[in-house]
MARBA-3410 file (N, C-alpha, C, O; in Angstrom, 1 decimal):
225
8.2,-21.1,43.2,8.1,-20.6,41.8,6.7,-20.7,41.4,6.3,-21.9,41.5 ~ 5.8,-20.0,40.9,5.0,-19.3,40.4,4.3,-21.0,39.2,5.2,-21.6,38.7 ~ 3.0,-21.5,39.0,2.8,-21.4,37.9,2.6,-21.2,36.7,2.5,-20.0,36.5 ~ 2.5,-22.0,35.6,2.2,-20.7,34.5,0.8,-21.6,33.9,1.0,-22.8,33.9 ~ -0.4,-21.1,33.3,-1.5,-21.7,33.2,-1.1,-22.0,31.7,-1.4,-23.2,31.5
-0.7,-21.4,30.9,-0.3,-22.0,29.6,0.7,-23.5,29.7,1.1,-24.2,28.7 ~ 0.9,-23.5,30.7,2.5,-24.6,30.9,1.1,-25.8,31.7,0.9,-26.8,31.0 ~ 0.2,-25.8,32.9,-0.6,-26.4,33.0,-1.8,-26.7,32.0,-2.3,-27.8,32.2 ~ -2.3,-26.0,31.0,-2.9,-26.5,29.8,-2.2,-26.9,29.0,-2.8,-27.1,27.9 ~ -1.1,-27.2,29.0,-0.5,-27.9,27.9,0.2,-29.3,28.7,0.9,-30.0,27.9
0.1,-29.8,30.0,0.5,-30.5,30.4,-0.5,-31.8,30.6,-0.3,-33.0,30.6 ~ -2.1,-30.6,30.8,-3.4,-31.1,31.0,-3.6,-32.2,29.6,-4.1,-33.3,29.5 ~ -3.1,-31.5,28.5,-3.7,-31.9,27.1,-2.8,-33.4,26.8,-3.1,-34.5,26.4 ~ -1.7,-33.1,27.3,-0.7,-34.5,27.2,-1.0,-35.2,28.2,0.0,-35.9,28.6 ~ -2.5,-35.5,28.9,-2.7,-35.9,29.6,-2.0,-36.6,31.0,-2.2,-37.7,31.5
-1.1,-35.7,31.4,-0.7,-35.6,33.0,-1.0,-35.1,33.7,-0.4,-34.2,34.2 ~ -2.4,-35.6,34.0,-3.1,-35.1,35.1,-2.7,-34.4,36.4,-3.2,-33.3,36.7 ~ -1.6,-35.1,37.3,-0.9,-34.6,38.3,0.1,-34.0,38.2,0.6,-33.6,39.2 ~ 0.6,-33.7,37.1,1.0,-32.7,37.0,0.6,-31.0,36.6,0.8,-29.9,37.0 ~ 0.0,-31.6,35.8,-1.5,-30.3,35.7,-2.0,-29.8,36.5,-2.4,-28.6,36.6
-2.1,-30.5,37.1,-3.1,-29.5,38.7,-2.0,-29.3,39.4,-2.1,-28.2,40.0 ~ -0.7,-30.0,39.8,0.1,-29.0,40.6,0.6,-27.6,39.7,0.7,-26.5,40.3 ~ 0.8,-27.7,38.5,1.3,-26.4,38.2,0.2,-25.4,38.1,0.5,-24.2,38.1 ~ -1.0,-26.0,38.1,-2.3,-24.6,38.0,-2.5,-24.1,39.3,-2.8,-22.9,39.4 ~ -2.3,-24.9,40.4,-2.4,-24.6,41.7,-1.4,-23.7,42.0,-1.7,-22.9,42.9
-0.6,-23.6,41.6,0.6,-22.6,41.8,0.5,-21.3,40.8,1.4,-20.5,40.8 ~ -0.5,-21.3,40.2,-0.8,-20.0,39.6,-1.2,-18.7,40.0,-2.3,-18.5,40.5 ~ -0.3,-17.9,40.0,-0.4,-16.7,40.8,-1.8,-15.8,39.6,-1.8,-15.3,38.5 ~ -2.5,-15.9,40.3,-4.4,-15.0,39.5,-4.4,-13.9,39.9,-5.3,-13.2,39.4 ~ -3.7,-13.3,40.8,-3.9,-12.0,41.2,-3.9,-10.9,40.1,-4.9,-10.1,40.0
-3.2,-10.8,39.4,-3.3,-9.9,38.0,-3.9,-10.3,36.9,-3.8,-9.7,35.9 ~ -4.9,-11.6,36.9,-5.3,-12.6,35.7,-6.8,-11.2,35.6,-7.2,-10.4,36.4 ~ -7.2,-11.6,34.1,-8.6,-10.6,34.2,-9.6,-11.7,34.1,-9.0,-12.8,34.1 ~ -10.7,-11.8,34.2,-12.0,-12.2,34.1,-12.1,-13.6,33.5,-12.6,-14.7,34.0 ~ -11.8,-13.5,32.6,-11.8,-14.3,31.6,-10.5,-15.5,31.8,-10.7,-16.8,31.7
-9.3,-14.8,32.0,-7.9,-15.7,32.8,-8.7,-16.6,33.5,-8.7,-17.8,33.3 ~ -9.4,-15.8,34.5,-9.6,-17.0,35.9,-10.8,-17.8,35.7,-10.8,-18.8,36.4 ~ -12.0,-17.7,34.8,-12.4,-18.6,34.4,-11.5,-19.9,33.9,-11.4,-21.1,34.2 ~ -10.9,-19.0,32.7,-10.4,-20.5,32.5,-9.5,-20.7,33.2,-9.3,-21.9,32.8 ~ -8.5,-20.6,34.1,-8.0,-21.3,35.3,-8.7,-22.3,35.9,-8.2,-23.4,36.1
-10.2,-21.9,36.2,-11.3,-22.2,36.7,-11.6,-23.3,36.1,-11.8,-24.3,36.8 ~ -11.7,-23.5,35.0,-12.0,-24.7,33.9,-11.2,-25.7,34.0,-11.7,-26.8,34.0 ~ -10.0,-25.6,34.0,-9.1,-26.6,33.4,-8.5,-26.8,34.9,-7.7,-27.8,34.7 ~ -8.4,-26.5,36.4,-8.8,-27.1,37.5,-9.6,-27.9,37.7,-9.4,-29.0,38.3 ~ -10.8,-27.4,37.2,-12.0,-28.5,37.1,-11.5,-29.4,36.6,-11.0,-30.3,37.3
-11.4,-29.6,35.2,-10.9,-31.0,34.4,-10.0,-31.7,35.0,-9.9,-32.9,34.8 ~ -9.1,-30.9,35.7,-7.4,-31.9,36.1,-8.8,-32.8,37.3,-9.1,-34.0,37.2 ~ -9.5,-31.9,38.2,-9.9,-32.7,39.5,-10.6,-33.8,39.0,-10.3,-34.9,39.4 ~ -11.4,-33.7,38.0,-12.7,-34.5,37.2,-11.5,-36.1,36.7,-11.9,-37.2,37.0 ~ -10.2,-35.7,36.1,-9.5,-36.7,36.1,-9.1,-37.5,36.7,-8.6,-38.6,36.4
-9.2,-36.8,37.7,-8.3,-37.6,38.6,-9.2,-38.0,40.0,-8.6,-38.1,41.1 ~ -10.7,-38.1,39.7,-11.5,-38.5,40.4,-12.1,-37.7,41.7,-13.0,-38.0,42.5 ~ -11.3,-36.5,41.6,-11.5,-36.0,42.8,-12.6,-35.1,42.7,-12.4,-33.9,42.7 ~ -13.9,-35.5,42.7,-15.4,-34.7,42.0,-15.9,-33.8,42.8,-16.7,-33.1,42.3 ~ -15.5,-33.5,44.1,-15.9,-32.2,45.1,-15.1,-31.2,44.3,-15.4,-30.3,43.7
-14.3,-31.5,44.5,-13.0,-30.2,44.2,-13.3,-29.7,42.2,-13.2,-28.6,41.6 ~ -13.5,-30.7,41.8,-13.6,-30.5,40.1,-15.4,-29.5,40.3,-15.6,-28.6,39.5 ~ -16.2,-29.9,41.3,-17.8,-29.3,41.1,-17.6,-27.7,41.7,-18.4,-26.7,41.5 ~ -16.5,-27.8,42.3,-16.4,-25.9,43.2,-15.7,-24.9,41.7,-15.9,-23.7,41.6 ~ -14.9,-25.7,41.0,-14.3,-25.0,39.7,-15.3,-24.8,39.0,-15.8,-23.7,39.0
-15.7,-25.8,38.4,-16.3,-25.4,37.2,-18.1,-25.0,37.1,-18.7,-24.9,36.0 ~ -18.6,-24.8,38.6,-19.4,-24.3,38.8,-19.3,-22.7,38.8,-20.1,-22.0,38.2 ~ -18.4,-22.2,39.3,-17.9,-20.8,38.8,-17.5,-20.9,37.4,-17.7,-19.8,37.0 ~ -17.2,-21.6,36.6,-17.2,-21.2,34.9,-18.7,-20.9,34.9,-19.2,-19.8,34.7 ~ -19.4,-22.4,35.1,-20.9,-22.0,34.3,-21.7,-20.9,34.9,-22.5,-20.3,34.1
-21.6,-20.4,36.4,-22.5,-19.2,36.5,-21.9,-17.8,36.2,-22.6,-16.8,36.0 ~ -20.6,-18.0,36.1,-19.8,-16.6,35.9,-20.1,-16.4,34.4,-20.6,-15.4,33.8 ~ -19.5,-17.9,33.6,-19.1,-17.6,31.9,-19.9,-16.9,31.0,-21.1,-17.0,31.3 ~ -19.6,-16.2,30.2,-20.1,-15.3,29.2,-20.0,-16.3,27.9,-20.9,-16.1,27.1 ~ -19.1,-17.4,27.6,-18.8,-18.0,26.2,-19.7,-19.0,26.4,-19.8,-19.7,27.4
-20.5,-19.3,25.3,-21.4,-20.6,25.1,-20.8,-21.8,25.0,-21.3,-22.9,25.5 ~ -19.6,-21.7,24.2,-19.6,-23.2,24.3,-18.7,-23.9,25.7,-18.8,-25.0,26.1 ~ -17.7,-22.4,26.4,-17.3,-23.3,27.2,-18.3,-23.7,28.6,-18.1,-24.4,29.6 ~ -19.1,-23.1,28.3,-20.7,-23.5,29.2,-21.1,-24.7,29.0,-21.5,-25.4,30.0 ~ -21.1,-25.3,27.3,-21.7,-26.3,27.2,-20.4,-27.5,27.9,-20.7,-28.5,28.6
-19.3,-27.1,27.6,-18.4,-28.3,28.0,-18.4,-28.3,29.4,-18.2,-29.3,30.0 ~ -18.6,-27.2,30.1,-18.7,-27.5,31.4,-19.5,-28.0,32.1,-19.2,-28.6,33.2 ~ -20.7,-28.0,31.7,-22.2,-28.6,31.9,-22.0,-29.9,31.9,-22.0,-30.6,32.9 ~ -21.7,-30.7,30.2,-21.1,-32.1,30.3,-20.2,-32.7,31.6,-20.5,-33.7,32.4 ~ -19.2,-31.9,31.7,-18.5,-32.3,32.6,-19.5,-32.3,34.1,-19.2,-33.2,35.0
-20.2,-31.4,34.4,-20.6,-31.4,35.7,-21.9,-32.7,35.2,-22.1,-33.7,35.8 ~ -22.4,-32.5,34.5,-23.8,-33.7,34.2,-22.8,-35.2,34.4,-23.4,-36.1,35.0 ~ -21.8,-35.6,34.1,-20.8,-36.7,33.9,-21.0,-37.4,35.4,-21.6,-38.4,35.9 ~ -20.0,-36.1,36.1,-19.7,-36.0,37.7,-21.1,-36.7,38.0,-21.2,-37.9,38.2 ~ -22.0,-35.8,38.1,-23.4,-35.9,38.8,-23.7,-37.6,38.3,-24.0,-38.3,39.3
-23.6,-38.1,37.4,-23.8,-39.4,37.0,-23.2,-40.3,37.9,-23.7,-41.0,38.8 ~ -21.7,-40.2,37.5,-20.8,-41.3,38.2,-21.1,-40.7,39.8,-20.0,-40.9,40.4 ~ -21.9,-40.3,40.4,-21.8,-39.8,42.0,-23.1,-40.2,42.6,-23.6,-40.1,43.7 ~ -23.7,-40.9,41.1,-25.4,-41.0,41.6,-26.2,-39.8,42.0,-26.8,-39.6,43.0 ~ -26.0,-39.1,41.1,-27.0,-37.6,41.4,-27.6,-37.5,40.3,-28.0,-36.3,40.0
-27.9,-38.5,39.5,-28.6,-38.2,38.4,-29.7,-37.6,37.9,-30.1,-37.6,36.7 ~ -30.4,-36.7,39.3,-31.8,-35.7,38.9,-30.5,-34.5,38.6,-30.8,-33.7,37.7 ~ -29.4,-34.3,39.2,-28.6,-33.2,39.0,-28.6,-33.1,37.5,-29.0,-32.3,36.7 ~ -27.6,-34.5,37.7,-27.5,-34.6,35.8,-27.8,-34.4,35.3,-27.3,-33.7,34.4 ~ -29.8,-34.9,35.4,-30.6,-34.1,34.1,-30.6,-32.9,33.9,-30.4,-32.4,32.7
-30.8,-31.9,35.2,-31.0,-30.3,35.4,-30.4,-29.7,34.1,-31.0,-29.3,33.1 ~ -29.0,-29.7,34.4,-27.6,-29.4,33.7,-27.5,-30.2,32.0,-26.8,-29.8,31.1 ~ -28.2,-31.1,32.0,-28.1,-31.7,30.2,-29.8,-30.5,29.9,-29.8,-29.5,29.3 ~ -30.7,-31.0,30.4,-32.2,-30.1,30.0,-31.5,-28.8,29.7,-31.4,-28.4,28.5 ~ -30.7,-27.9,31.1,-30.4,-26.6,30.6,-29.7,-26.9,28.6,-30.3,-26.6,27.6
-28.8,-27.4,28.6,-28.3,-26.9,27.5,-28.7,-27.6,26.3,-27.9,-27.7,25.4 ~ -30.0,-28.3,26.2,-31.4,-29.0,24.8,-31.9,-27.1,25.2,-32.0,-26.2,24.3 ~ -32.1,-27.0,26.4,-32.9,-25.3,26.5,-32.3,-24.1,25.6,-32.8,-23.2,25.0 ~ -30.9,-24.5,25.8,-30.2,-23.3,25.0,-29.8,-23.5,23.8,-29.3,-22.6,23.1 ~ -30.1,-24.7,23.2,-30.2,-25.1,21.6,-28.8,-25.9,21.4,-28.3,-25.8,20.3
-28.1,-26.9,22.5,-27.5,-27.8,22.1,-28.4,-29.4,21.8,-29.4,-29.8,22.5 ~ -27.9,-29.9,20.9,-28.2,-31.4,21.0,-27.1,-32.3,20.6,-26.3,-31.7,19.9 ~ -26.8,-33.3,20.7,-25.7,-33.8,20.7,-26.4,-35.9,21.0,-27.5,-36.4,21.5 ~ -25.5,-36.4,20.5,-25.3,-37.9,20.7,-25.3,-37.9,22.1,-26.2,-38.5,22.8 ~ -24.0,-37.1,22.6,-23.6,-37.2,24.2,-24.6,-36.9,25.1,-24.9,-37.5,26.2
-25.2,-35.9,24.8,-26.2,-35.4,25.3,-27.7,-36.3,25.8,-27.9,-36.5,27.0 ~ -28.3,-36.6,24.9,-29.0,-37.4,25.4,-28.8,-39.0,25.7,-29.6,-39.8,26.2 ~ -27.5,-39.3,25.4,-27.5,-40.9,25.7,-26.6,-40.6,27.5,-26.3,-41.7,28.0 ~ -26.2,-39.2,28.1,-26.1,-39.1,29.3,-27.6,-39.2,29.9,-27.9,-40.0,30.7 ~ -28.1,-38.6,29.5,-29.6,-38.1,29.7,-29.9,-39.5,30.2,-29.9,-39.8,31.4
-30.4,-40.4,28.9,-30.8,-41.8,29.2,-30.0,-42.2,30.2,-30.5,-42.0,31.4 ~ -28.9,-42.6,30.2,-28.0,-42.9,31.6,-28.5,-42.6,32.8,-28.4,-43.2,33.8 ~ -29.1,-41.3,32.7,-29.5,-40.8,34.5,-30.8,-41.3,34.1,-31.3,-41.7,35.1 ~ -31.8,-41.5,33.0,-33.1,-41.9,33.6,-32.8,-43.4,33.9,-33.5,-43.9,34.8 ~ -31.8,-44.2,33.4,-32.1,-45.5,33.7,-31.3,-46.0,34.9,-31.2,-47.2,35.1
-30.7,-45.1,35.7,-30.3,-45.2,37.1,-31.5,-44.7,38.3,-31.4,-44.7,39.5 ~ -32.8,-44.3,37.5,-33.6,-43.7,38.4,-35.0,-44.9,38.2,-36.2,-44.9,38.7 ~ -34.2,-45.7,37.1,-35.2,-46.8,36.7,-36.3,-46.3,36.1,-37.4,-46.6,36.4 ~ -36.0,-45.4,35.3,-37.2,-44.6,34.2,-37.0,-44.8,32.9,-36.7,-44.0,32.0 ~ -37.1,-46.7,32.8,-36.7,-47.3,31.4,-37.4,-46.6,30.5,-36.8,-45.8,29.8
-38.6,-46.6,30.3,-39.4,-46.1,28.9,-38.4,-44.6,28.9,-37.5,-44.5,28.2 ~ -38.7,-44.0,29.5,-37.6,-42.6,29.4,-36.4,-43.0,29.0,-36.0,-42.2,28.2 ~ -35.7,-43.8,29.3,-34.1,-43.9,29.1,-34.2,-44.6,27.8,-33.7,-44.1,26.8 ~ -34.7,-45.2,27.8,-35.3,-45.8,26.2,-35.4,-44.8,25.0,-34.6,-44.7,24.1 ~ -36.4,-44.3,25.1,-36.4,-43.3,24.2,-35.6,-42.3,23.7,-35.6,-41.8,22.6
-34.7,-41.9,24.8,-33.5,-41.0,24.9,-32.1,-41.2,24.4,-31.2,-40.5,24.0 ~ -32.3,-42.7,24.5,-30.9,-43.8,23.3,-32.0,-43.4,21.5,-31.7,-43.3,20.3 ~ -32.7,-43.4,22.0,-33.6,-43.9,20.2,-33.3,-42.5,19.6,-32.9,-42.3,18.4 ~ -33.3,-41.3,20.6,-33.1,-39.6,19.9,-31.7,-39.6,19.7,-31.3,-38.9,18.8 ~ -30.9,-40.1,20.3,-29.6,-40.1,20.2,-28.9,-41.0,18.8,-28.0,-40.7,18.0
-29.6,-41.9,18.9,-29.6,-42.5,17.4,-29.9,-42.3,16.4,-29.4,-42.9,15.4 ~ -30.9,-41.0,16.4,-31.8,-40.3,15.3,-30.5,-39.4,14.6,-30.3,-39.3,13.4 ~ -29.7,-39.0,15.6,-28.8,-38.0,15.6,-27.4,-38.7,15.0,-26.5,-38.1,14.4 ~ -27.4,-40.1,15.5,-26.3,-40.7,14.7,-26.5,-41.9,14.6,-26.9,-42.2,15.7 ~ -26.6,-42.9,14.0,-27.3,-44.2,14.3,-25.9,-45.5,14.4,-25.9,-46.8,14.3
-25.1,-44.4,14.5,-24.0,-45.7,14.5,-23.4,-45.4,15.8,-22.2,-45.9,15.7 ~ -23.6,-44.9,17.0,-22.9,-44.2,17.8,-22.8,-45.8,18.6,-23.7,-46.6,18.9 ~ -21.7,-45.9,19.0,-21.2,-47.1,19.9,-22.0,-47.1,21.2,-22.5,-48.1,21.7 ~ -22.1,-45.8,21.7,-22.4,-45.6,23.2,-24.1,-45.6,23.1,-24.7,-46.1,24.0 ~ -25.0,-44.9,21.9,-25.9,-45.3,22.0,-26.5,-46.8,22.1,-27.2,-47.3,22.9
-26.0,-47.3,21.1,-26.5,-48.6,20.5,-26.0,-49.7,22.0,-26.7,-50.6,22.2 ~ -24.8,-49.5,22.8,-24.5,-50.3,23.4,-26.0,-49.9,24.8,-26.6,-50.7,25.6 ~ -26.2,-48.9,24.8,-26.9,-48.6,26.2,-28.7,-48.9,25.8,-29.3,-49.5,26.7 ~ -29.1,-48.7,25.2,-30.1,-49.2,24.2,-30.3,-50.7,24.1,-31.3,-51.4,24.5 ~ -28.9,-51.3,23.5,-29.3,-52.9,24.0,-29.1,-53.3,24.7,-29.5,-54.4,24.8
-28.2,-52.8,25.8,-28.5,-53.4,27.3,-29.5,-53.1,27.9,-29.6,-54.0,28.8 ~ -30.5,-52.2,27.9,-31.7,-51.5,28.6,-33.0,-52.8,28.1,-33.7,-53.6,28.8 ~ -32.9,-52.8,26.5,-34.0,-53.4,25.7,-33.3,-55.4,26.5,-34.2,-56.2,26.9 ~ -32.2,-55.7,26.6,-32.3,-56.8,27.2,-32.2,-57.1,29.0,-32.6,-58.2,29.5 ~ -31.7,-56.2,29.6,-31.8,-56.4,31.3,-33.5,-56.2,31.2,-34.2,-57.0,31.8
-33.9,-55.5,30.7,-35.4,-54.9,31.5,-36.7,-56.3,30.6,-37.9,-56.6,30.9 ~ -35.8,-57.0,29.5,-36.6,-58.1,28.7,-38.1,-57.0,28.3,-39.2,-57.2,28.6 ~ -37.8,-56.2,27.7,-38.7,-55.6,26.5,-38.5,-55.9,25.3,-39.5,-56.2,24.6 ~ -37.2,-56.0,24.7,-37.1,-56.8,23.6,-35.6,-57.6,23.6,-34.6,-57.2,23.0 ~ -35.7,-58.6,24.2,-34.3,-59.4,24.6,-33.9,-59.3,23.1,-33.1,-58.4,22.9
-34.2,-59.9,21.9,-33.7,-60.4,20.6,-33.0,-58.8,19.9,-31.9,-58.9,19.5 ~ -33.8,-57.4,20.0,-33.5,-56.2,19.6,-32.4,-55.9,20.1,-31.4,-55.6,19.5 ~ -32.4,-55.9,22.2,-31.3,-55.9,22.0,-30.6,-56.4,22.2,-30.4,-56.0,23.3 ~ -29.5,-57.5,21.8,-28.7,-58.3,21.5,-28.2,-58.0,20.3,-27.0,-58.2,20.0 ~ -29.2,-57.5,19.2,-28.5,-56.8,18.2,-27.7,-55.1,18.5,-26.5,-54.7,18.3
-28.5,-54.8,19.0,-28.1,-53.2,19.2,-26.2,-53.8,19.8,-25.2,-53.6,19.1 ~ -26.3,-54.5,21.1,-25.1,-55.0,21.6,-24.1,-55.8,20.8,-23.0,-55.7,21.2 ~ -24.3,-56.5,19.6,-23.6,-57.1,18.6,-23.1,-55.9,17.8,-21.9,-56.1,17.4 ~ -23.5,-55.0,17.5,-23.6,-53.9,16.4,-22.6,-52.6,17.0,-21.9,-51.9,16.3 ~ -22.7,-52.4,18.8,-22.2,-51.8,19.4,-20.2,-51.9,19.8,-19.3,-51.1,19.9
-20.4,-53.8,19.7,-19.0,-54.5,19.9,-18.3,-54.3,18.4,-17.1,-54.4,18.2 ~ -19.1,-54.1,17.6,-17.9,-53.8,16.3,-17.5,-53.1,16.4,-16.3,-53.1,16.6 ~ -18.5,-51.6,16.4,-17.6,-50.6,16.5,-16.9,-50.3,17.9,-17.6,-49.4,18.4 ~ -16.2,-50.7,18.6,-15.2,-50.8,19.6,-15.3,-52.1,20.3,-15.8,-52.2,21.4 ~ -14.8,-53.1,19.7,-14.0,-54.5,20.1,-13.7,-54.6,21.3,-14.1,-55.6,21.9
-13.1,-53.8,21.8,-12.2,-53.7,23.0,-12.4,-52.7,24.1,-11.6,-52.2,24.9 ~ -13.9,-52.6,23.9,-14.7,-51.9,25.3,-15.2,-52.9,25.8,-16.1,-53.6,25.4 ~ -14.1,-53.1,27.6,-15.2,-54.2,28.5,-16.5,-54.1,28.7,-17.3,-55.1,29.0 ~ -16.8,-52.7,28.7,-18.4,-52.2,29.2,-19.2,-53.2,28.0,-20.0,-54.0,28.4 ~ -18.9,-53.0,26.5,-19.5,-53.2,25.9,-19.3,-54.9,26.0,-20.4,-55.6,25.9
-18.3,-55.4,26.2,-18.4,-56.8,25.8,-19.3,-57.4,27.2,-20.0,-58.4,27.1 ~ -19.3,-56.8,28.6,-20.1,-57.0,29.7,-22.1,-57.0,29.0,-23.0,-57.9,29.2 ~ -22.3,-55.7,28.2,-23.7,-56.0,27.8,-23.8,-57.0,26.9,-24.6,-57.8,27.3 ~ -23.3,-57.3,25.5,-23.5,-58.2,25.0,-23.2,-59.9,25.8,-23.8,-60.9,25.5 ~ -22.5,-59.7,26.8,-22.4,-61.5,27.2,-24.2,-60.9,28.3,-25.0,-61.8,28.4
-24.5,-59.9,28.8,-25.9,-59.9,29.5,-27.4,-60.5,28.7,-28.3,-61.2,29.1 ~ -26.9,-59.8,27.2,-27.9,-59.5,26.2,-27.7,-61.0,25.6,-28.8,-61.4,25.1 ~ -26.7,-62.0,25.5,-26.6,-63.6,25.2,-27.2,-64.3,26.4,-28.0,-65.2,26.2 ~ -26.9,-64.1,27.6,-27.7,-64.5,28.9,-29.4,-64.1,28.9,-30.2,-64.8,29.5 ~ -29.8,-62.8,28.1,-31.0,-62.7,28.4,-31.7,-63.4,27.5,-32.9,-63.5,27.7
-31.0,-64.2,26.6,-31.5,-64.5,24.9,-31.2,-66.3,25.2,-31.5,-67.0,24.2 ~ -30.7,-67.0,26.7,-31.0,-67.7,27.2,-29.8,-68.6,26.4,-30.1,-69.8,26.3 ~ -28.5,-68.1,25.8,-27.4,-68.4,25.0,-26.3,-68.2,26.4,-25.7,-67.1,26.5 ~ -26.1,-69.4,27.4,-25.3,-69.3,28.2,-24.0,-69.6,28.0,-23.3,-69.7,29.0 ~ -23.6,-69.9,27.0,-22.1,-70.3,26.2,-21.5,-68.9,26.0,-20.6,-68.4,26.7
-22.2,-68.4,25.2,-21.7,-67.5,24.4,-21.5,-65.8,25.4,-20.7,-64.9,25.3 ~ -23.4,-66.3,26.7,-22.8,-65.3,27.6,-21.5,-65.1,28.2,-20.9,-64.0,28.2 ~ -21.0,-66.1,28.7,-19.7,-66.8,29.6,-18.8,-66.0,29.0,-18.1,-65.0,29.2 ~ -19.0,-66.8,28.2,-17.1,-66.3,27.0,-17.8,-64.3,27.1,-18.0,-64.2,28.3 ~ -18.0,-63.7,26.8,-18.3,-62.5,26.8,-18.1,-62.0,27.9,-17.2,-61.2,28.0
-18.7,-62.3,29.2,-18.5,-61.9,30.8,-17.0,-62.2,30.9,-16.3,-61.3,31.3 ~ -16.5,-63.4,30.6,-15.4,-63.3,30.7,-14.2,-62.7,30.3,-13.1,-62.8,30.8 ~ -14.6,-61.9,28.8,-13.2,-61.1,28.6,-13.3,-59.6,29.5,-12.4,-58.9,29.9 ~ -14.4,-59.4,29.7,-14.8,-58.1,30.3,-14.1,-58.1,31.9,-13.6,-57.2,32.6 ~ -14.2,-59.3,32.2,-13.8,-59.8,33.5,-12.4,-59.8,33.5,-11.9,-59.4,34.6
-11.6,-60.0,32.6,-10.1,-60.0,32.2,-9.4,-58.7,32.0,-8.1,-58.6,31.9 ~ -10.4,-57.5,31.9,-10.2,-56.3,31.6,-10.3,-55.2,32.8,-9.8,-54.1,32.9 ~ -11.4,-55.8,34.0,-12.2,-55.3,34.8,-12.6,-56.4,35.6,-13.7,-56.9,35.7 ~ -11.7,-56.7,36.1,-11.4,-58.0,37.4,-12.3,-57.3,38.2,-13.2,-58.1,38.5 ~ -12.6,-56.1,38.9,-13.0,-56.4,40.1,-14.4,-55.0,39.9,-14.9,-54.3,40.8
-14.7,-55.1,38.7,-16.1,-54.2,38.5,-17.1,-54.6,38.9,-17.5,-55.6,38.2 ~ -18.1,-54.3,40.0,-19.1,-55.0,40.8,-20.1,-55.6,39.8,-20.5,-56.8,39.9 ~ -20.7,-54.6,38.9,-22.0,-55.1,38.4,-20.8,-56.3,37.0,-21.7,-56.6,36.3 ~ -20.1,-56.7,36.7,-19.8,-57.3,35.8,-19.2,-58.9,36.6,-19.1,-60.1,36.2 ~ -18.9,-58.5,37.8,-19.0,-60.0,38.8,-19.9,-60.5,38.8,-20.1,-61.7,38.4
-21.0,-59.2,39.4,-22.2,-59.9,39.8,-23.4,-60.6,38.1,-24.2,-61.5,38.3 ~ -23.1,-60.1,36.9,-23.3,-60.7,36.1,-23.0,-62.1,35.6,-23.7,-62.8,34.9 ~ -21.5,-62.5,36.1,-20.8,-63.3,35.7,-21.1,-64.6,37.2,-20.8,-65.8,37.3 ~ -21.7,-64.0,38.1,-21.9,-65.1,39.5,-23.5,-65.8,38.4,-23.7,-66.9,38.0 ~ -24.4,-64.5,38.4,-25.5,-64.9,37.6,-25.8,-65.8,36.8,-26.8,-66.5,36.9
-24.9,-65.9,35.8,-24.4,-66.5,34.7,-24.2,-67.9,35.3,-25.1,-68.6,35.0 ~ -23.4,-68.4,35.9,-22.3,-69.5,36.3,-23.7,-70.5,37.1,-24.1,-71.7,36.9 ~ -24.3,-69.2,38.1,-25.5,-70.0,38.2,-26.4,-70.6,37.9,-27.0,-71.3,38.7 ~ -26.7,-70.4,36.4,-27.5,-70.8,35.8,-27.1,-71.8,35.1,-28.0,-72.3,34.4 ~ -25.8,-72.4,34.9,-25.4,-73.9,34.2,-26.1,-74.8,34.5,-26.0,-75.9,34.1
END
């Protein structure tokens, strides 16, 4: 029996991933026009991108961005491929694909605090730095900025005290991000507050038992009693 791409975008949205991609894979495209198989094209991508599988999500939605005619589904697919490229450590890729679309007149929060993300996996703190500060210009309460900003300003000890604020200010608005409560117990460890680091590493640890860099912070930590 045949897919139907309206029955897999609406499966995609209710977020069941596996089921989403088996019913899109079963979509008969042979009569689809141009525009159908792009977005077939797209929302394959996204099921693969969910479900981790980043080769197969990069062959989709690379045919959206060089084929597509629509701007914005260019811009979402760019994100999505700049994301990929991140979490795979390809972060010169990353940049390519965020620069194209600052070129075509997007700017966004997401935008540059990905940006920062790949400079500061390439260890181009002053760059990755600056790139949280533009992203803040653009929103100054953004969680994802402020948390990446004061983990940068305290691992790298440019301004341990700044950020530990950025990281306090980041845990309000989302309580219950391990990532974030991992930089604030870093940013109390850089600020030489090893109580308060602990308790911090450790809810994150409760959340994300076996996340490498938030062990290896919490071994750090323990060592230093």
């Amino acid at each position: 029996m045949a897919g139907s791409l309206q029955t897999g975008i609406r499966l995609y949205r209710s977020k069941r991933w596996d089921a989403a991609l088996k019913e899109l894979l079963q979509v008969d495209a042979s009569y689809f026009d141009t525009e159908e198989n792009r977005e077939l094209a797209y929302y394959l991508g996204l099921c693969y991108t969910k479900l981790e599988q980043y080769d197969n999500a990069l062959l989709y939605l690379e045919q959206v961005v060089t084929g597509g005619s629509n701007p914005l589904r260019a811009y979402q697919c760019r994100m999505t491929l700049a994301y990929i490229y991140s979490v795979t450590g390809r972060s010169k890729l990353a940049e390519f694909e965020l620069k194209r679309l600052i070129e075509h007149g997007f700017e966004s929060v997401q935008i540059y605090s990905t940006m920062a993300y790949a400079a500061y996996s390439q260890k181009r703190y002053d760059d990755a730095i600056e790139l949280y500060q533009k992203a803040l210009e653009l929103d100054r309460e953004s969680p994802t900025a402020l948390n990446g900003l004061g983990y940068i300003l305290s691992d790298t000890e440019k301004d341990v005290r700044k950020g530990l604020t950025f990281c306090k200010k980041a845990i309000e608005k989302k309580p219950q991000n391990p990532a974030y409560m991992d930089s604030l117990g870093w940013a109390y460890f850089k600020n030489g507050e090893i109580l308060e680091a602990r308790t911090w590493i450790r809810r994150a640890l409760d959340l994300l038992p076996r996340h490498p860099e938030i062990i290896s912070h919490m071994r750090t930590i323990l060592g230093a009693d």
